[in-house]
N, C-alpha and C positions, 0 to 999 in steps of 0.2 A: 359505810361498809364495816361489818363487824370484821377484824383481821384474825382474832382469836380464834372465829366460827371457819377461816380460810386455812387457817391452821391445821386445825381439826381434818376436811375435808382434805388435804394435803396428805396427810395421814393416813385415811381412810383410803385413797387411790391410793399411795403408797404399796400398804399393807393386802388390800386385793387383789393389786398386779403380783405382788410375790406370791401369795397364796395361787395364783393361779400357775404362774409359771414354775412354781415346786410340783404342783398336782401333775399341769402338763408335762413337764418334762424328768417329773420324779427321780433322780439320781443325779448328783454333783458329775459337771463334765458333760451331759447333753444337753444339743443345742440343736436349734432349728432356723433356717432361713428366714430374714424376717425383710429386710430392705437388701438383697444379692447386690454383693459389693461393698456395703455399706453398713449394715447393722444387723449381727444377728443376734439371738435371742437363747441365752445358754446359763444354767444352773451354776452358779458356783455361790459357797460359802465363805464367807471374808468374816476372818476369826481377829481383825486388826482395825486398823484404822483404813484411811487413804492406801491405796496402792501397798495394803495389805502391813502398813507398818504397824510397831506396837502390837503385834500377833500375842495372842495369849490375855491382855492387859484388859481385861470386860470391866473390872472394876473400875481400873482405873479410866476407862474411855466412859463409863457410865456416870464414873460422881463427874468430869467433866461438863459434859455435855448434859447432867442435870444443873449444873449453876449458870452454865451458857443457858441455856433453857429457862431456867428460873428467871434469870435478870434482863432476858428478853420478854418472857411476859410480864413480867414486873413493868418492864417501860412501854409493853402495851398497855397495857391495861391501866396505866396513870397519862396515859396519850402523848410520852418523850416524843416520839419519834414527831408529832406534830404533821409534819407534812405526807398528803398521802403514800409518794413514793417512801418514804422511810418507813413507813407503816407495811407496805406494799413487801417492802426487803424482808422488814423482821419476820412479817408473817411467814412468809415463805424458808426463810432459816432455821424458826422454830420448828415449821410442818418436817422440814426435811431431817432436823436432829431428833426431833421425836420420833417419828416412822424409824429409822434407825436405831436408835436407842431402844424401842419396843420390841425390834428385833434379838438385839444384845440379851437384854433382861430376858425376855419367854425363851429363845434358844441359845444362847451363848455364840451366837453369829449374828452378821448381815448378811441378807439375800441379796446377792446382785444378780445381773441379768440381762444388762443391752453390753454388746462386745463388739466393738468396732472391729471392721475386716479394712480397711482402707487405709488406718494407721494402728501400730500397736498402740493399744492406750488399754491403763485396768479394766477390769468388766465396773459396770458402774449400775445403779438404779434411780428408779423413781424422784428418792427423799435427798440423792445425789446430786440430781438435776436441780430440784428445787433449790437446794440451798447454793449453788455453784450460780444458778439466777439469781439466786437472795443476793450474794454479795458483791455478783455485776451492780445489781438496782442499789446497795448501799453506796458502795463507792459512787456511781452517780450522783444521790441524794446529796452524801457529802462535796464532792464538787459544787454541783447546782447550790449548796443551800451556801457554799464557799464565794460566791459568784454574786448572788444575792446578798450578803454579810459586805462583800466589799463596796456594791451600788446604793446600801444603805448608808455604808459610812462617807459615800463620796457626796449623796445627798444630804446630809447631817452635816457634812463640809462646807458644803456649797451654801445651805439654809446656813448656817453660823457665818460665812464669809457675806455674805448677801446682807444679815445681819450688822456685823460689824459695821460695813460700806453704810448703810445707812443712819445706824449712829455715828461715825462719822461724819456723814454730810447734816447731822443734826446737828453736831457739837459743830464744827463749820459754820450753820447758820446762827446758831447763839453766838458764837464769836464776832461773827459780821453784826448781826444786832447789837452785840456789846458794843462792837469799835463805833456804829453809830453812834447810839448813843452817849458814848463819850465824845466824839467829837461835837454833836449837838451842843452838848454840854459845855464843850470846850469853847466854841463858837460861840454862846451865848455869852461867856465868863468872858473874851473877849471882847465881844461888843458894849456890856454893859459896862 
């Protein structure tokens, strides 16, 4: 699976869904019923970061999230991440800080857009989602591939202690052949 090409696509919905919900609901502040109860579906601009922090800061949230961005496709694209889930995370962190950031750079905002009615929570979007999944599936990856790192070393334990036990029981048998032999020897110098 190309992750870079999931990136991209990530982006692409991203960028869609806000174009549509700006056209649709054209004016910051309306909103329209989308899941009653649960999710609706409302125009705001987020001139910040998260929960509207760092308001005002375009540059500086943009050279960020250009060297997070950079040094994520850098390690896709030389295949760090190795395992698919780790691939799976970046891709989806990249699509999400890029759709965002595209935002930033052409308007000097993010569009958000889904607004929980069931808990207060910020208004949040698309490239939000994504990357808030990205870094569920990262932390897993790192667990799992922590999980794995420690069943290799106990294998690697085990094959060296297995190891040892056997030359052991080598050096053991040379020994007992030695002492034969000497006492043969011995035996013989004796009798003769």
């Amino acid at each position: 699976m190309n992750y870079v090409l999931l990136s991209a696509l990530i982006v692409v919905l991203d960028q869609l869904l806000k174009a549509w919900i700006s056209g649709r609901l054209r004016a910051v502040g309306n909103s329209i019923a989308f899941l009653p109860g649960v999710l609706r579906l409302s125009l705001v601009h987020n001139y910040g970061a998260s929960w509207g922090i760092m308001a005002g800061k375009t540059t500086f949230l943009l050279a960020v999230t250009a060297l997070v961005s950079l040094a994520i496709l850098t390690a896709l694209l030389l295949d760090k991440p190795g395992k698919p889930l780790g691939k799976l995370s970046f891709a989806c962190i990249l699509g999400g800080a890029a759709g965002n950031a595209l935002d930033r750079a052409v308007q000097g905002y993010v569009v958000d857009m889904f607004e929980t009615e069931f808990i207060r929570f910020p208004v949040f979007n698309v490239a939000d989602c994504f990357i808030t999944v990205g870094a569920v599936l990262l932390v897993l990856w790192v667990l799992t591939d922590e999980r794995e790192e420690k069943r290799r070393r106990q294998e690697l334990s085990r094959e060296r202690w297995e190891k040892s036990r056997e030359k052991a029981r080598e050096d053991a048998a040379l020994t007992e052949e030695t002492r034969r032999a000497f006492d043969e020897e011995h035996d013989d110098m004796a009798d003769g």
